[in-house]
C-alpha positions as CSV (number, residue, x, y, z in Angstrom):
1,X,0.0,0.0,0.0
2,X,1.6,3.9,-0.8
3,X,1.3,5.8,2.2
4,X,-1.3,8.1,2.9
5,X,-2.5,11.2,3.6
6,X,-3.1,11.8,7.7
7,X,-6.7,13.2,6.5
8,X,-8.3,9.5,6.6
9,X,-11.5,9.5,9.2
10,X,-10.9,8.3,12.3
11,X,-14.1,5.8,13.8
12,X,-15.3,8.3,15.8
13,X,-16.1,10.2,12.9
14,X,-16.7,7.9,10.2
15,X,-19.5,6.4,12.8
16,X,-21.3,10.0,12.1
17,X,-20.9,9.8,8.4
18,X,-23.2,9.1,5.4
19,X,-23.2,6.2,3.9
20,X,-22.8,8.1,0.7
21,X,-19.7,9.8,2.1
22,X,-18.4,6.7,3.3
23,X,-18.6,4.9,-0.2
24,X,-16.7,7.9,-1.9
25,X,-13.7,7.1,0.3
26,X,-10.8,5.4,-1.3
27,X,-10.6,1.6,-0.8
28,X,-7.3,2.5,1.7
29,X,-9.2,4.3,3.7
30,X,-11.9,1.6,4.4
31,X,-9.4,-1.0,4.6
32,X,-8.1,1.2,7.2
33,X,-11.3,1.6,9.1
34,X,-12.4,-2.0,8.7
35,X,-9.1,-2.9,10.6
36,X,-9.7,-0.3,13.5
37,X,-13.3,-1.5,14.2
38,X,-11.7,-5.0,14.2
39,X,-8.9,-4.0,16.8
40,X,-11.7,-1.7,18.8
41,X,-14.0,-4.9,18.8
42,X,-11.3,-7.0,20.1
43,X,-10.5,-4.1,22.6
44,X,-14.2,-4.2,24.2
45,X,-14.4,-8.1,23.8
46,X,-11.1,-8.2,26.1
47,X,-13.0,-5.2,28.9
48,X,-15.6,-7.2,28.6
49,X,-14.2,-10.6,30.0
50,X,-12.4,-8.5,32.4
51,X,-15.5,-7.1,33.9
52,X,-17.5,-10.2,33.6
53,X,-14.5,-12.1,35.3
54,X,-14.6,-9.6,38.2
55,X,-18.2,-9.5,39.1
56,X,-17.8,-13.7,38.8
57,X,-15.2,-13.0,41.6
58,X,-17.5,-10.6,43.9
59,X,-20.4,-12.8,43.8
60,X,-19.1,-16.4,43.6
61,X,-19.3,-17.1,47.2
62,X,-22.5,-15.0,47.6
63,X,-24.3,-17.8,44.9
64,X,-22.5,-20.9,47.0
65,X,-24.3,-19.4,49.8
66,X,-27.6,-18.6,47.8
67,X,-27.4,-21.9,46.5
68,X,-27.2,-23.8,50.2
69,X,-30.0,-22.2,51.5
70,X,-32.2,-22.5,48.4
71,X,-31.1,-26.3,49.0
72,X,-29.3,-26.5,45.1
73,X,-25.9,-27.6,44.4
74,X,-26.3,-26.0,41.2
75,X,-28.5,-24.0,38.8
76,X,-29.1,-19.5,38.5
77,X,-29.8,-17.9,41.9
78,X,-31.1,-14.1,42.5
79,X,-30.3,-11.7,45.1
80,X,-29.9,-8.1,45.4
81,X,-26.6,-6.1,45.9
82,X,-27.9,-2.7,46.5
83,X,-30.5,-1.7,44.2
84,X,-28.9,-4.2,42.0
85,X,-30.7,-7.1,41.1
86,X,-27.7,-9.8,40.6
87,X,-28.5,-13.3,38.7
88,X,-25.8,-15.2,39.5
89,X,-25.2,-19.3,37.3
């Protein structure tokens, strides 16, 4: 590919664009954009686990306990945290 111009649009802004506009972009430019939505994605896919891992980590013994009481060794229990309704499998 032959370098190019810094005037490319960034996600941010192509996410505010026509489609129009977006089609009259050079094929560079796309490939470019279709690469950073792929590297954003794998960005929030990696928060994501993060975030699901630590609230596994908060609530893990709260469900053990949930669970002995309710009399299950396994299965989805509910409790609150707060004003937070937590389902917990």
């Amino acid at each position: 590919m032959s370098p190019l111009p810094n005037n490319r649009p960034s996600l941010d802004t192509a996410r505010r664009m026509a489609v129009a506009d977006l089609l009259a972009l050079p094929a560079e430019h796309l490939a470019l954009l279709q690469e950073d939505a792929r590297g954003a994605l794998d960005t929030a896919n990696r928060m994501r686990d993060w975030i699901e891992g630590t609230i596994a980590l908060r609530y893990e013994q709260r469900a053990v306990g949930a669970r002995a009481a309710a009399g299950k060794d396994t299965g989805t229990v509910r409790f609150l945290d707060g004003t937070v309704a937590v389902s917990y499998t």
